[in-house]
Every structure is written in structure tokens, then in C-alpha cells.
N, C-alpha and C positions, 0 to 999 in steps of 0.2 A: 161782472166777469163770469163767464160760464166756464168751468173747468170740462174739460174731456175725461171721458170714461176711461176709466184702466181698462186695458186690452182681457176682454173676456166678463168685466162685470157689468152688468145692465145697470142706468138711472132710478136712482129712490130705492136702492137695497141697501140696508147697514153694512158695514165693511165685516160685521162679526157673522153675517148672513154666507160670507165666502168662504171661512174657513172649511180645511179640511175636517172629514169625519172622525170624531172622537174614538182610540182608541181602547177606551177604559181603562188605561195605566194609571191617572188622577184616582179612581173610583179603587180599584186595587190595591194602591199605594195606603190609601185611606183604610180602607178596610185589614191589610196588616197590620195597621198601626192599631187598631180598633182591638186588634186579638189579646196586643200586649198587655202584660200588666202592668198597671200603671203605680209604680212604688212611689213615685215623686209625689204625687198629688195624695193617694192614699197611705198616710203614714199610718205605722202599727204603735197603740200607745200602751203602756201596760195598765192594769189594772186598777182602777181608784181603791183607793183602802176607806174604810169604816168615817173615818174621821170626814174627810171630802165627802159624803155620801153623808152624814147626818147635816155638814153647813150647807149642804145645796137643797136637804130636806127645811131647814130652817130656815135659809130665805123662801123658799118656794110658800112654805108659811105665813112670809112674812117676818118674819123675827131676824133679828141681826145676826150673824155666823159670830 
């Protein structure tokens, strides 16, 4: 079966080959989002105390916490 062309597109072009030209809204959109800061993913944690900081020296050593 041969299919006929849609009115205005020529044989052996991808359909993605027709679309209209890109306005850069996608690319915009993206890039505001880009600006934000992003708290969700970057949590703020507070400070390790002495204690956490000598058992992560200890294993790092080697030695059991």
C-alpha cells in the first residue's frame, strides 16, 4: 500500500522535519528554572560536633567507631 503525501509535505521527510520553528520558550523555561535555588535537593545540615568527626577519623583509619 502507498500512502499519499499530506498536502504540502514531500516523500522520505520525517514528520519531525515539518514542524514549526522553535520559539525558545522550552530553552527560557529551562533556564528560569536553572536560576532558582534549588532547597529541595540542597539541604542545609548543621554542623558535625567533635564526637562524629573523631568516629569518621577512626574508621577512615581503620579502627572501629
Amino acid at each position: 500500500m502507498h500512502h499519499q503525501p499530506i498536502q504540502g509535505q514531500t516523500e522520505g521527510r520525517h514528520l519531525a522535519d515539518h514542524r514549526a520553528p522553535s520559539t525558545g520558550a522550552r530553552t527560557a523555561h529551562f533556564l528560569k528554572l536553572a536560576r532558582r535555588p534549588r532547597e529541595i535537593f540542597h539541604v542545609k545540615r548543621s554542623a558535625s560536633g567533635t564526637a562524629r568527626l573523631r568516629a569518621f577519623l577512626n574508621i577512615e583509619r581503620g579502627r572501629t567507631a
